[in-house]
N, CA, C and O atoms as a GROMACS GRO file, in nm:
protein
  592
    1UNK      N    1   0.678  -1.347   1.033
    1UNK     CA    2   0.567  -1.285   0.961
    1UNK      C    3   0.621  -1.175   0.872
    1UNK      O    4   0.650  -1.065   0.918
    2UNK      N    5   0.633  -1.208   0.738
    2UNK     CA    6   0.649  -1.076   0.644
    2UNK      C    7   0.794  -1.100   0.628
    2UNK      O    8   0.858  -1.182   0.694
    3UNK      N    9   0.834  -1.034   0.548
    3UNK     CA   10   1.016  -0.949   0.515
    3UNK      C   11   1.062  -0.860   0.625
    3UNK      O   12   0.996  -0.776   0.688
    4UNK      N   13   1.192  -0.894   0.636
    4UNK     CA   14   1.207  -0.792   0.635
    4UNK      C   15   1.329  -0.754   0.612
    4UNK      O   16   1.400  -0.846   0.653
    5UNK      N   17   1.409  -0.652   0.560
    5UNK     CA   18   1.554  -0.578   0.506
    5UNK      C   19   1.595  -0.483   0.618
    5UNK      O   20   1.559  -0.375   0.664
    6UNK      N   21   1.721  -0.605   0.647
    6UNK     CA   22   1.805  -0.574   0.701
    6UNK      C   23   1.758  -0.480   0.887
    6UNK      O   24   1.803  -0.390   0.958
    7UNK      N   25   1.620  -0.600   0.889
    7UNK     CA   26   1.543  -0.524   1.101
    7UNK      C   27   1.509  -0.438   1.097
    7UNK      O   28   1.470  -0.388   1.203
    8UNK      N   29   1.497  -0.340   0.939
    8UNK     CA   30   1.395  -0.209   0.933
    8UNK      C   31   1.258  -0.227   0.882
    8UNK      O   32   1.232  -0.304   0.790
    9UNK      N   33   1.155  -0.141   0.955
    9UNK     CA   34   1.040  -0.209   0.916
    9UNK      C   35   1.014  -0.129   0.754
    9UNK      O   36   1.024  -0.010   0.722
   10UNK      N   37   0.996  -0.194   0.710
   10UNK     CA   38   0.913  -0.144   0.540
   10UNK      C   39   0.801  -0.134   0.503
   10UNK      O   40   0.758  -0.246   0.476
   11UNK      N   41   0.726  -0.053   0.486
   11UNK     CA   42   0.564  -0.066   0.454
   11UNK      C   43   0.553   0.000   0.285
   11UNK      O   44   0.587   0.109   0.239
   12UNK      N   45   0.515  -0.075   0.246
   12UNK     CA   46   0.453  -0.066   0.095
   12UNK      C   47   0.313   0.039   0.114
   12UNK      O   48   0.249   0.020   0.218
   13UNK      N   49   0.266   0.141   0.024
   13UNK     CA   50   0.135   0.190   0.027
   13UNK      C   51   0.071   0.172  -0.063
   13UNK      O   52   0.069   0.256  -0.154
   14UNK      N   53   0.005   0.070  -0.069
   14UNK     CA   54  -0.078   0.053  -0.187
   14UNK      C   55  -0.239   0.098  -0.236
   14UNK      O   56  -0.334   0.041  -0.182
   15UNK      N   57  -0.258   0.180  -0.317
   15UNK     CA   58  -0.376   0.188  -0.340
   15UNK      C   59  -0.392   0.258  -0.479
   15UNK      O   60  -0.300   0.298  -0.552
   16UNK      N   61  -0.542   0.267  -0.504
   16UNK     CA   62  -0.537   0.304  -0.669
   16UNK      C   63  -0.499   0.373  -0.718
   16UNK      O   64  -0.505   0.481  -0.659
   17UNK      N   65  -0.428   0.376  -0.860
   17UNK     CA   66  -0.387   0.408  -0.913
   17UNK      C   67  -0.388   0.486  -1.088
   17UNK      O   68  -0.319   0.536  -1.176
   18UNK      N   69  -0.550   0.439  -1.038
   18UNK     CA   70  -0.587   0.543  -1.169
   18UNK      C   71  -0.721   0.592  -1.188
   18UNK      O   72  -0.786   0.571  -1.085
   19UNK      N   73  -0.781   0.642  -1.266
   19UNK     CA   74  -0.926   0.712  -1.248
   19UNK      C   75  -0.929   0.863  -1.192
   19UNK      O   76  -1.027   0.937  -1.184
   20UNK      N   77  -0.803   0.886  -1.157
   20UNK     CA   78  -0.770   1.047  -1.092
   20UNK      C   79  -0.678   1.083  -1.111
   20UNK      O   80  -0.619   1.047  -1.214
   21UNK      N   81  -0.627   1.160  -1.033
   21UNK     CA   82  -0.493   1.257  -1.083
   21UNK      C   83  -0.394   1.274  -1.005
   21UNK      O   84  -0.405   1.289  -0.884
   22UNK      N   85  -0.268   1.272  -1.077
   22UNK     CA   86  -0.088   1.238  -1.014
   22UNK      C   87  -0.181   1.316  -0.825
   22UNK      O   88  -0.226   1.255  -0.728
   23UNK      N   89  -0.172   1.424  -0.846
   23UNK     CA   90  -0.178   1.528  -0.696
   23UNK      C   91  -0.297   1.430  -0.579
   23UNK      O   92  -0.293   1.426  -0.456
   24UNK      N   93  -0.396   1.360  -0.677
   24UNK     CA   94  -0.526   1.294  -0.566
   24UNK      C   95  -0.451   1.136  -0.547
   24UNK      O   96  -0.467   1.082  -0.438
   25UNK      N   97  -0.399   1.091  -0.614
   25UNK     CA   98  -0.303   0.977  -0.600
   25UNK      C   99  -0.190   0.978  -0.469
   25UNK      O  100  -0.152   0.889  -0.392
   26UNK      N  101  -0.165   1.090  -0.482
   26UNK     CA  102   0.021   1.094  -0.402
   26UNK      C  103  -0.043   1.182  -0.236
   26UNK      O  104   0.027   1.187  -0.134
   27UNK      N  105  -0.151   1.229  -0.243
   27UNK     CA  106  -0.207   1.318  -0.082
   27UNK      C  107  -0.198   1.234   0.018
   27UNK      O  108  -0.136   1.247   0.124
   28UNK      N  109  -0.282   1.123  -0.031
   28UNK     CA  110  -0.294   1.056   0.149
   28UNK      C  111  -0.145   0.936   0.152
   28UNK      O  112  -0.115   0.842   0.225
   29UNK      N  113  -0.092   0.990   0.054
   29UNK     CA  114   0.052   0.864   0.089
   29UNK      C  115   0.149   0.973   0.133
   29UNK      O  116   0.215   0.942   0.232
   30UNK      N  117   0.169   1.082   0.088
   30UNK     CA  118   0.257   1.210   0.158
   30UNK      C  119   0.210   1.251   0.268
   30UNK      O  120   0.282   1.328   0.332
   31UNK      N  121   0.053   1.205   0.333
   31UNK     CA  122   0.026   1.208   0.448
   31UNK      C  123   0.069   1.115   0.526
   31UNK      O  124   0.069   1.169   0.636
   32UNK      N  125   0.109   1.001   0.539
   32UNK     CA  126   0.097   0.907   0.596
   32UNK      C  127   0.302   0.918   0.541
   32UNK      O  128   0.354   0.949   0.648
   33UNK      N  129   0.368   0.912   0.480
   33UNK     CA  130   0.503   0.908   0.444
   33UNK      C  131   0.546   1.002   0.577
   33UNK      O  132   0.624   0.960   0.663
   34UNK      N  133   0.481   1.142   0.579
   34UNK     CA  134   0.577   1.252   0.714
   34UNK      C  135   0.515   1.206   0.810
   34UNK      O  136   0.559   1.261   0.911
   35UNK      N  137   0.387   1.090   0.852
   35UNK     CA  138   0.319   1.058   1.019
   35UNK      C  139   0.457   0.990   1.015
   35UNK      O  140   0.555   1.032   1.077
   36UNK      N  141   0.456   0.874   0.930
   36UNK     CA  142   0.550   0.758   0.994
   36UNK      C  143   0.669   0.790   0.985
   36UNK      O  144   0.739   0.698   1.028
   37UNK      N  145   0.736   0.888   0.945
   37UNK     CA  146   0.862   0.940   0.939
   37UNK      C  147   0.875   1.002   1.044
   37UNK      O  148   0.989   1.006   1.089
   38UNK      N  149   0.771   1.067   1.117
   38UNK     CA  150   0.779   1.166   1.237
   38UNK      C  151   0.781   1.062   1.355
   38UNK      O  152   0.830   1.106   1.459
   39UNK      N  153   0.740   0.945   1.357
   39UNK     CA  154   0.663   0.846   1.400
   39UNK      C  155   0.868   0.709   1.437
   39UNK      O  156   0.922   0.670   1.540
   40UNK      N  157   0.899   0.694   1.305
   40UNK     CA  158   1.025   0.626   1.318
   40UNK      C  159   1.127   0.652   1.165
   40UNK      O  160   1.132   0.589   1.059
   41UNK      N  161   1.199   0.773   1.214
   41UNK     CA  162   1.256   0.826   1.049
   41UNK      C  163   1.344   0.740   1.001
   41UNK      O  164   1.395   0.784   0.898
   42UNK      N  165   1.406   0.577   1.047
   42UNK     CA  166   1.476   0.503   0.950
   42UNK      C  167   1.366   0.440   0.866
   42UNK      O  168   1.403   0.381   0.764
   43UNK      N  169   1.269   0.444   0.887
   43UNK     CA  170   1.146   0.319   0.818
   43UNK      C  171   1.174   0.349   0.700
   43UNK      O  172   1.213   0.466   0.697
   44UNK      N  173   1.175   0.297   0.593
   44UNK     CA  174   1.192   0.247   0.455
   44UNK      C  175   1.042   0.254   0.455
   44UNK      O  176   0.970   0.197   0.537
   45UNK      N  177   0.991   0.348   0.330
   45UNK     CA  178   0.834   0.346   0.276
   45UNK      C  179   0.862   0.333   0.146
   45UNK      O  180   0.973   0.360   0.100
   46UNK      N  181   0.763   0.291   0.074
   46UNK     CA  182   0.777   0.215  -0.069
   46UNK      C  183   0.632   0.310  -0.106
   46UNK      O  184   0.526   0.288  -0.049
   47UNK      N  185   0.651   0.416  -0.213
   47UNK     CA  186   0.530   0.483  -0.270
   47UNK      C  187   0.532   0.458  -0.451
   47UNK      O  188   0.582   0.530  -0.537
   48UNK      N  189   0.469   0.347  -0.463
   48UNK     CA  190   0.462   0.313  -0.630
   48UNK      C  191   0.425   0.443  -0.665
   48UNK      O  192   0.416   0.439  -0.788
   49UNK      N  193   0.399   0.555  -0.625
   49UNK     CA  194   0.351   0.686  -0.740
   49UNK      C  195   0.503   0.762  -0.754
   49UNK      O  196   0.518   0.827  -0.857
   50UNK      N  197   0.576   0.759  -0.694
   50UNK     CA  198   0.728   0.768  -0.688
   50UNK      C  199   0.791   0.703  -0.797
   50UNK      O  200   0.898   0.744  -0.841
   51UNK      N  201   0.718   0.580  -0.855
   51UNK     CA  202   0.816   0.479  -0.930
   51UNK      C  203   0.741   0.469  -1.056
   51UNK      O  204   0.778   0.384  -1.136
   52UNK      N  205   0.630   0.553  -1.086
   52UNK     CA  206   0.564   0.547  -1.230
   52UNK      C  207   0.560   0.646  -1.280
   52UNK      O  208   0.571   0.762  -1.241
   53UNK      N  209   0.535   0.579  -1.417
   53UNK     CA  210   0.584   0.709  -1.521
   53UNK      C  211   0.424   0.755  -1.589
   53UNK      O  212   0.363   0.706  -1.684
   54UNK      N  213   0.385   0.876  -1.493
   54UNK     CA  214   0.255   0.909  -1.547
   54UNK      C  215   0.234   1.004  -1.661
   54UNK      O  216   0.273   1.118  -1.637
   55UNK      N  217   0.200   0.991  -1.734
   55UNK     CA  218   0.147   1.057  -1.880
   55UNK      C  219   0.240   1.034  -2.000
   55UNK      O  220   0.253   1.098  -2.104
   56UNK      N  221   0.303   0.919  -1.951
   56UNK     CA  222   0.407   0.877  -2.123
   56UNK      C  223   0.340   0.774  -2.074
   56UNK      O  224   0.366   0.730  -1.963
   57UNK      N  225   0.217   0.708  -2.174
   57UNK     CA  226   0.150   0.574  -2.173
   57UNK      C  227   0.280   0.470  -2.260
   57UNK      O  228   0.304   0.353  -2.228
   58UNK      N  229   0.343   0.535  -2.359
   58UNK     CA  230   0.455   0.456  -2.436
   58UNK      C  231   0.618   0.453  -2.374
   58UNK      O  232   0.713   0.458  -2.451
   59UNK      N  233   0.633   0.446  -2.250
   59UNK     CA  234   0.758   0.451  -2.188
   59UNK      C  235   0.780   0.341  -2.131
   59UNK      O  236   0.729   0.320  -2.021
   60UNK      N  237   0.870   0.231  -2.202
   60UNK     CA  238   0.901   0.137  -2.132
   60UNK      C  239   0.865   0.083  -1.966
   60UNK      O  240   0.846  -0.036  -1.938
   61UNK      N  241   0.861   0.185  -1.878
   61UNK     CA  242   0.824   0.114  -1.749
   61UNK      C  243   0.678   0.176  -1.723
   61UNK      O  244   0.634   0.194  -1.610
   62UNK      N  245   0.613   0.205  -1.836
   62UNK     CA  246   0.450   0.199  -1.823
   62UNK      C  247   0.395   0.085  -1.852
   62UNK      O  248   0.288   0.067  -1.796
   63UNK      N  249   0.441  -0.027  -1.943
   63UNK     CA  250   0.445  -0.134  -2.020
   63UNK      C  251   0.360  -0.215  -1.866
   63UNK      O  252   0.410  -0.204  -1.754
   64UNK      N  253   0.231  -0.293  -1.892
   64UNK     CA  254   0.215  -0.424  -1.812
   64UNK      C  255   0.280  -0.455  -1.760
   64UNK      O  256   0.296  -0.408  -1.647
   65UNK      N  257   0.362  -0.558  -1.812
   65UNK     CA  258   0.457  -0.629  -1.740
   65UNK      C  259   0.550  -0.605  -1.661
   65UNK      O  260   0.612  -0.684  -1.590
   66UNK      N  261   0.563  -0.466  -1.676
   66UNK     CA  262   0.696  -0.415  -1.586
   66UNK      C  263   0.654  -0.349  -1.503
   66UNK      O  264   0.734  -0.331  -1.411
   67UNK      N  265   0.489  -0.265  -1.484
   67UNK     CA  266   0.447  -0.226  -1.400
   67UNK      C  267   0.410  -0.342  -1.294
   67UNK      O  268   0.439  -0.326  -1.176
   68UNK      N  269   0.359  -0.431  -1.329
   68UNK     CA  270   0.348  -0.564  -1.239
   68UNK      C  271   0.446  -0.609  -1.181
   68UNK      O  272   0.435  -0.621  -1.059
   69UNK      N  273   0.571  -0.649  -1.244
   69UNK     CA  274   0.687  -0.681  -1.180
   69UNK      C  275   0.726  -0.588  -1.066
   69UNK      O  276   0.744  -0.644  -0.958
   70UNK      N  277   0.744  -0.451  -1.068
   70UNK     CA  278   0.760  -0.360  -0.966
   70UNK      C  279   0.657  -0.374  -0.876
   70UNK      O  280   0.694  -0.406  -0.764
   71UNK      N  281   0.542  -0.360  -0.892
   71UNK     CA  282   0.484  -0.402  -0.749
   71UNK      C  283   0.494  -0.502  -0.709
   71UNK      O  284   0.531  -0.523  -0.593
   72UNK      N  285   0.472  -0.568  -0.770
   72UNK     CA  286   0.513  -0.773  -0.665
   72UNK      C  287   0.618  -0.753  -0.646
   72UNK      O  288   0.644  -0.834  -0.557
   73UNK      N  289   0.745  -0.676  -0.675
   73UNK     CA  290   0.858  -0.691  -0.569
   73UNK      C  291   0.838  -0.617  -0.475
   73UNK      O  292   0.843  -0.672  -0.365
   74UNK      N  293   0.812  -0.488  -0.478
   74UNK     CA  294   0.784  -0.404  -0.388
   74UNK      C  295   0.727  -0.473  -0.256
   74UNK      O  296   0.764  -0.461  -0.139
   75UNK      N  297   0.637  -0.541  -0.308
   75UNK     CA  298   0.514  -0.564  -0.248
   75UNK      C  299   0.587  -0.687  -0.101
   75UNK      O  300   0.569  -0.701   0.020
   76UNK      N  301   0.658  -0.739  -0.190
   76UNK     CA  302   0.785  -0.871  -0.176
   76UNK      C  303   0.855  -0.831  -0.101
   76UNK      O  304   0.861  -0.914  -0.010
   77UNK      N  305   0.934  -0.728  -0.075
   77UNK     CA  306   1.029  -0.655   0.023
   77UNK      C  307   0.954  -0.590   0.155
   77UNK      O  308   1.006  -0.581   0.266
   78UNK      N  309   0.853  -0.557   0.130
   78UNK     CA  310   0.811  -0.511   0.260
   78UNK      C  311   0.797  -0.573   0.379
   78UNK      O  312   0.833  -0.691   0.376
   79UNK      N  313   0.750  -0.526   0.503
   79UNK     CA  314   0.739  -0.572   0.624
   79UNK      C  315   0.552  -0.569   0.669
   79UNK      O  316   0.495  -0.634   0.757
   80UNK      N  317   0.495  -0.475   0.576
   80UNK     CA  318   0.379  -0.427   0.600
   80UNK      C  319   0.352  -0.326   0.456
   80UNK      O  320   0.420  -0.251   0.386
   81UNK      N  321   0.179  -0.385   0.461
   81UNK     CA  322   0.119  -0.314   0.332
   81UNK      C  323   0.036  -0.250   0.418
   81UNK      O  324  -0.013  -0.304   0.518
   82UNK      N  325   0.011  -0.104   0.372
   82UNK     CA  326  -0.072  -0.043   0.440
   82UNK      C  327  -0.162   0.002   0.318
   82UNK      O  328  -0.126   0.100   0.253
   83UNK      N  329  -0.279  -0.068   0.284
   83UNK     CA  330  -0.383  -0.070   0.172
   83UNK      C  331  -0.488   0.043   0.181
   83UNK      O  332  -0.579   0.056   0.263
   84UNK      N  333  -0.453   0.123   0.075
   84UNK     CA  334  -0.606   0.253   0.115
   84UNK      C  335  -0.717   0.226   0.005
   84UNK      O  336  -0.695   0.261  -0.111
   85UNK      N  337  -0.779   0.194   0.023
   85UNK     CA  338  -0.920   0.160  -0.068
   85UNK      C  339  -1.011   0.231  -0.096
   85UNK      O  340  -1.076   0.232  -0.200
   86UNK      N  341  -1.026   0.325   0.039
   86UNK     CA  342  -1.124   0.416   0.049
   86UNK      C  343  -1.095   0.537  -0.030
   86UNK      O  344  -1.131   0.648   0.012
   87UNK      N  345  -1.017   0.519  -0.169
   87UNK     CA  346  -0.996   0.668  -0.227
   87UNK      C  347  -1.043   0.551  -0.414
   87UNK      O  348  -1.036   0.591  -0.530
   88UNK      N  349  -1.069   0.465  -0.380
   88UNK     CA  350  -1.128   0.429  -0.507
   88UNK      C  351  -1.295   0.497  -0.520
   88UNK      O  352  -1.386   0.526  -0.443
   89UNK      N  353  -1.264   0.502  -0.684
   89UNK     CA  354  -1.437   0.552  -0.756
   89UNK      C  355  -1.486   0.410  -0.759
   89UNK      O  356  -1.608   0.398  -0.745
   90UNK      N  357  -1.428   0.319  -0.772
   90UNK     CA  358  -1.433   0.167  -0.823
   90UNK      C  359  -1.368   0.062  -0.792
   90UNK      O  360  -1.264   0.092  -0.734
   91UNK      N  361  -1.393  -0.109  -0.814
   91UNK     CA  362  -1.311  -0.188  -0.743
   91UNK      C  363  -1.189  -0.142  -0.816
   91UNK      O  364  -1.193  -0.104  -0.933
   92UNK      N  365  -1.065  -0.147  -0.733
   92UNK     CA  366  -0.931  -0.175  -0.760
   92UNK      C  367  -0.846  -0.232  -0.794
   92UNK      O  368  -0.738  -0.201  -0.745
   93UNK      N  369  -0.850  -0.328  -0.878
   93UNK     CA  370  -0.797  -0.443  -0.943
   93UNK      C  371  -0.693  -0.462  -0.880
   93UNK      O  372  -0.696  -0.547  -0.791
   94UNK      N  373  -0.570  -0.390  -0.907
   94UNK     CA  374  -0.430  -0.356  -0.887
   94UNK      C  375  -0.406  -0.416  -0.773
   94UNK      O  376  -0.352  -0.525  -0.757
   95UNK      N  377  -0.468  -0.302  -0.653
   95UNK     CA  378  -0.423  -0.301  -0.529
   95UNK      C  379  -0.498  -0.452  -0.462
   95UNK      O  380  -0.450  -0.527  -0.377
   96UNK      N  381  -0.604  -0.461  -0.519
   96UNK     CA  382  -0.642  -0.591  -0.488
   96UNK      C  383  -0.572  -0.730  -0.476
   96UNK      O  384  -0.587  -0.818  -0.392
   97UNK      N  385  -0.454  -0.718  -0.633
   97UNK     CA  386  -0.342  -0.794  -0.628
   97UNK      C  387  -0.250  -0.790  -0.480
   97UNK      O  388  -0.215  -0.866  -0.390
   98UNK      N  389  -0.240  -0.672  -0.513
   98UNK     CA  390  -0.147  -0.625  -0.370
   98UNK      C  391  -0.154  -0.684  -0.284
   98UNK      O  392  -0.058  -0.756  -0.257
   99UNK      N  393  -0.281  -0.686  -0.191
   99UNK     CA  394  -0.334  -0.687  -0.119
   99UNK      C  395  -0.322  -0.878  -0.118
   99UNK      O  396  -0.263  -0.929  -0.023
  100UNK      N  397  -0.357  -0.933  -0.186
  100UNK     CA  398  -0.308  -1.106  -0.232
  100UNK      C  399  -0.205  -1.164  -0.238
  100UNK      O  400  -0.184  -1.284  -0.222
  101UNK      N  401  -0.104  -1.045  -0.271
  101UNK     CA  402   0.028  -1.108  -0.320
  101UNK      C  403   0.127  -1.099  -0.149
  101UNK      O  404   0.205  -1.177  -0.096
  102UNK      N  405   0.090  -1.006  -0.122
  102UNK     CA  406   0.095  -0.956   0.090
  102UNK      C  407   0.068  -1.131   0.112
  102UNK      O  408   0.152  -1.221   0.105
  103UNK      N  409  -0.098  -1.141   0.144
  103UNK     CA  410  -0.123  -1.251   0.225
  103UNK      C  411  -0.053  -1.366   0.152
  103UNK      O  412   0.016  -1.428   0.234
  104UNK      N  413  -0.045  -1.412   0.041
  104UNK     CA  414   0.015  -1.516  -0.022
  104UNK      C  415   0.192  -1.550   0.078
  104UNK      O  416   0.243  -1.657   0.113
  105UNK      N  417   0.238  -1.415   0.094
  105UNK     CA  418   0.408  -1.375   0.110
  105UNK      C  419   0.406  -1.411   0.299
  105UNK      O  420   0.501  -1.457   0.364
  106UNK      N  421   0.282  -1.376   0.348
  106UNK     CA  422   0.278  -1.383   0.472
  106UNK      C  423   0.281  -1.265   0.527
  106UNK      O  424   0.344  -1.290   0.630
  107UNK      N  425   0.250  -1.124   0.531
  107UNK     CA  426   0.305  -1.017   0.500
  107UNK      C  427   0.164  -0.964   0.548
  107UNK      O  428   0.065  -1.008   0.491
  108UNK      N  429   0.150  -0.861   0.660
  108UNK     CA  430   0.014  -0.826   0.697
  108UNK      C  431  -0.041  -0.692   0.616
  108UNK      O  432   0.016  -0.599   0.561
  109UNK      N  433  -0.174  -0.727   0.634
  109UNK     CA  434  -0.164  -0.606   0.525
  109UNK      C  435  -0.322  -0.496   0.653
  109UNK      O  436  -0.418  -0.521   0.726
  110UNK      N  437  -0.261  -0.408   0.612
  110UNK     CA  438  -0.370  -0.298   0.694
  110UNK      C  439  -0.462  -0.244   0.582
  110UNK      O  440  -0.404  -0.196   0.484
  111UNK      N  441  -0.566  -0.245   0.582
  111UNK     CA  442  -0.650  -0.210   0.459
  111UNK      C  443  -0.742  -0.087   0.508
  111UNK      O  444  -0.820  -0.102   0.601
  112UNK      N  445  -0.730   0.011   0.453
  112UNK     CA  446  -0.875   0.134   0.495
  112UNK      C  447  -0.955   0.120   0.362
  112UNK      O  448  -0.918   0.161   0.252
  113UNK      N  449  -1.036   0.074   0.382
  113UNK     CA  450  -1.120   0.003   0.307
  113UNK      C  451  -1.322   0.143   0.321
  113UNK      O  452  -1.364   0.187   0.428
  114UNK      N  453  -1.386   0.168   0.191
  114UNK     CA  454  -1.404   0.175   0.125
  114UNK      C  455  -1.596   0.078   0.160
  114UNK      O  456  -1.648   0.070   0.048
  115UNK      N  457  -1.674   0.027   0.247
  115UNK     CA  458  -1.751  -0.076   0.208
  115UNK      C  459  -1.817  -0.068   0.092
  115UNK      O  460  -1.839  -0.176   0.035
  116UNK      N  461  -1.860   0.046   0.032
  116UNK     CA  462  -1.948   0.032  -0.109
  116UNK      C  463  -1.850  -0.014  -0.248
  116UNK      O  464  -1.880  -0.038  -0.366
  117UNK      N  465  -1.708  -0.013  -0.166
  117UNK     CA  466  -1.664  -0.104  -0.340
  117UNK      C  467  -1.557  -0.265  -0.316
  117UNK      O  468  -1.537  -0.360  -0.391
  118UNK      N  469  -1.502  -0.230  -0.159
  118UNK     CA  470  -1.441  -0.338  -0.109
  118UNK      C  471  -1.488  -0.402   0.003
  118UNK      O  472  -1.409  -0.427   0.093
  119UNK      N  473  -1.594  -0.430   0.012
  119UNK     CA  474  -1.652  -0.511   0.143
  119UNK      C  475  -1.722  -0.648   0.067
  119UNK      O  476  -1.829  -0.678   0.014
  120UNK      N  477  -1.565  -0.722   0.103
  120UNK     CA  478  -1.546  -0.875   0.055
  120UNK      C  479  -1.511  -0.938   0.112
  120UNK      O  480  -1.435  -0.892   0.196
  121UNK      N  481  -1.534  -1.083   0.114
  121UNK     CA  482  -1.476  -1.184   0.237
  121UNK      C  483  -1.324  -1.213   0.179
  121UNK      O  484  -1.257  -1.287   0.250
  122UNK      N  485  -1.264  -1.164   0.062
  122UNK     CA  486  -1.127  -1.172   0.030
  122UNK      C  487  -1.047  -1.066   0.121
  122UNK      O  488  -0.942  -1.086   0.183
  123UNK      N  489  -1.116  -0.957   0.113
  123UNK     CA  490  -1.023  -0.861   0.146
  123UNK      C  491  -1.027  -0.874   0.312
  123UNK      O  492  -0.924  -0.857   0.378
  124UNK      N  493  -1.117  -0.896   0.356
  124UNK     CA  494  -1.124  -0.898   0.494
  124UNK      C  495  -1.055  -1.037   0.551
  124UNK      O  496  -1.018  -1.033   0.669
  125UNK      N  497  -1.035  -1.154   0.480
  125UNK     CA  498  -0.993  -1.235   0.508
  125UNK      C  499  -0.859  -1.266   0.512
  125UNK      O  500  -0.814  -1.362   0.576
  126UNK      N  501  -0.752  -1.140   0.403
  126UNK     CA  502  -0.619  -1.120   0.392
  126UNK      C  503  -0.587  -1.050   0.478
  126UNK      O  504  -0.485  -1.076   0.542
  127UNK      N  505  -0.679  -0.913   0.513
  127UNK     CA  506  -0.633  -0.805   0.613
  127UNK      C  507  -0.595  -0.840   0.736
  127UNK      O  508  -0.649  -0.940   0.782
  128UNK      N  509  -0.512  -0.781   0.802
  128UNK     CA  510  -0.498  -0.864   0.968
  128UNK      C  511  -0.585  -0.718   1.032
  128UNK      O  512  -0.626  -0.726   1.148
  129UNK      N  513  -0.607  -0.603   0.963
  129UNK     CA  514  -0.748  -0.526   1.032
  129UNK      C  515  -0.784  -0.418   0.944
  129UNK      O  516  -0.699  -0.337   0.909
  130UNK      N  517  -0.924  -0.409   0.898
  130UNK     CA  518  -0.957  -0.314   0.821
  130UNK      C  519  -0.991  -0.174   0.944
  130UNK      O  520  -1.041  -0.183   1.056
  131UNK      N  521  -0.955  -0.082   0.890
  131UNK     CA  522  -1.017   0.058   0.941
  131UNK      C  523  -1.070   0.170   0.869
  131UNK      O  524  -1.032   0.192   0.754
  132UNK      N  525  -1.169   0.253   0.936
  132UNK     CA  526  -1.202   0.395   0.858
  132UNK      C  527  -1.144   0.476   0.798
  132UNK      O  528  -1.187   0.539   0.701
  133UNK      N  529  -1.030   0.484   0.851
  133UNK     CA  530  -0.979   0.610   0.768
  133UNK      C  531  -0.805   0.627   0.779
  133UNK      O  532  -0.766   0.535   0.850
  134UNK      N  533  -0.720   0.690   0.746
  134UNK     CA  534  -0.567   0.700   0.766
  134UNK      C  535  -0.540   0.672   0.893
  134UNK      O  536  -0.496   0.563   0.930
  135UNK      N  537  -0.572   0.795   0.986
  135UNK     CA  538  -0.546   0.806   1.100
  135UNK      C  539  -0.546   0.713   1.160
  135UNK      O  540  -0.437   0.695   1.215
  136UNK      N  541  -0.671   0.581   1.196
  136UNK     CA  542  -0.671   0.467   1.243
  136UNK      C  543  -0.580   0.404   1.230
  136UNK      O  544  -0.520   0.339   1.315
  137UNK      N  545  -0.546   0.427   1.041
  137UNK     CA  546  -0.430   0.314   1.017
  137UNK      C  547  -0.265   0.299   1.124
  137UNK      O  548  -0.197   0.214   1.182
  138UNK      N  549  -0.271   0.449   1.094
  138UNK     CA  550  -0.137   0.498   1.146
  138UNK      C  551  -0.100   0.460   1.290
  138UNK      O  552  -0.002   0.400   1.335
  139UNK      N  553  -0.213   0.517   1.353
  139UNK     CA  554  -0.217   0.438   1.470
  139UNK      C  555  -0.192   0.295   1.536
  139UNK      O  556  -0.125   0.263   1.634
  140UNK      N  557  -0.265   0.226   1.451
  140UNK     CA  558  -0.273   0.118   1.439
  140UNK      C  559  -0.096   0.032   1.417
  140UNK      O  560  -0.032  -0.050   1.482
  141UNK      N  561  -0.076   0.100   1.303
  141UNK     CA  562   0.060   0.047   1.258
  141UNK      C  563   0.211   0.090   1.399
  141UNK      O  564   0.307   0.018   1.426
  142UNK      N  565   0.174   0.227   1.460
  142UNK     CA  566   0.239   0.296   1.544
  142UNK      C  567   0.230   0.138   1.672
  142UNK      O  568   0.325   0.069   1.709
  143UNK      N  569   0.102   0.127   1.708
  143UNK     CA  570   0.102   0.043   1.808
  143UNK      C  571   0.138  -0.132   1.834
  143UNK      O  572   0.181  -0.190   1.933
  144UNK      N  573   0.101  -0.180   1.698
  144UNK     CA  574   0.158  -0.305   1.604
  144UNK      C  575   0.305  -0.316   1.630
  144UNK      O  576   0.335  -0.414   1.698
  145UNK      N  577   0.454  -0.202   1.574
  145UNK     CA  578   0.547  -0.175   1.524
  145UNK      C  579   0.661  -0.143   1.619
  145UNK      O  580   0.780  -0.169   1.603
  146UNK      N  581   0.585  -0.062   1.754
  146UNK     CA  582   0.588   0.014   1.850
  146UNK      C  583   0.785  -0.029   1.862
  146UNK      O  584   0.889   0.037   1.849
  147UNK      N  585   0.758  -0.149   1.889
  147UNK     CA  586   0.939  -0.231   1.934
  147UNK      C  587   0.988  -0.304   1.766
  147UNK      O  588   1.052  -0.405   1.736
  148UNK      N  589   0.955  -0.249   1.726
  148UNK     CA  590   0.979  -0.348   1.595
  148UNK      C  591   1.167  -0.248   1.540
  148UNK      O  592   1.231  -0.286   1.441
   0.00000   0.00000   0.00000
């Protein structure tokens, strides 16, 4: 089930990525980056806000295509997507991919999901478990991972 590099677990964090600002983007993934670090400090975390280039709209790796390519690999290397939804104003296109390109790969994806913009039989049908809020997730992933 999933990737994985080299018997370390990898979790991708995917969630939206625009409609707000670099600091409301990067909070609940720098939350969740020091749980699971405190949690198992070899884990490999993958934070696409780390890997984009925000406010040069004309910089080569802002470009479509290359922003896409980086997440589907990203997305591709991991062991686990841990999907936050619940910080969208609106559906999420993006992470929605994400969240597809996971189940397509075989690749579980944890979704904190959002019901007034993501309560879909897609998303619930890729997720292996939606929850309320971070904390659940973390948990969740802690107890999943536990021997991993």
């Amino acid at each position: 089930m999933g990737n994985s590099t080299g018997g370390s677990l990898t979790i991708y964090l995917a969630g939206p990525m625009e409609s707000t600002t670099l600091s409301a983007l990067d909070e609940w993934r720098q939350l969740a980056i020091r749980k699971l670090r405190d949690w198992k400090p070899g884990m490999r975390i993958i934070n696409p806000v780390d890997l984009s280039v925000f406010g040069d709209p004309d910089h080569p790796l802002y470009a479509d295509k290359a922003v896409l390519q980086r997440d589907l690999q990203h997305v591709q290397q991991s062991t686990l997507v841990l999907a936050n939804l619940q910080t969208a104003n609106k559906v999420s296109i993006g992470t929605v991919m994400e969240i597809a390109w996971a189940y397509q790969a075989q690749i579980p994806v944890i979704a904190i999901a959002d019901p007034k913009y993501h309560d879909h039989c897609m998303i619930r049908g890729a997720s292996i478990a939606i929850v309320e809020d971070l904390a659940s997730a973390l948990d969740l992933i802690e107890t999943m991972y536990r021997d991993y």
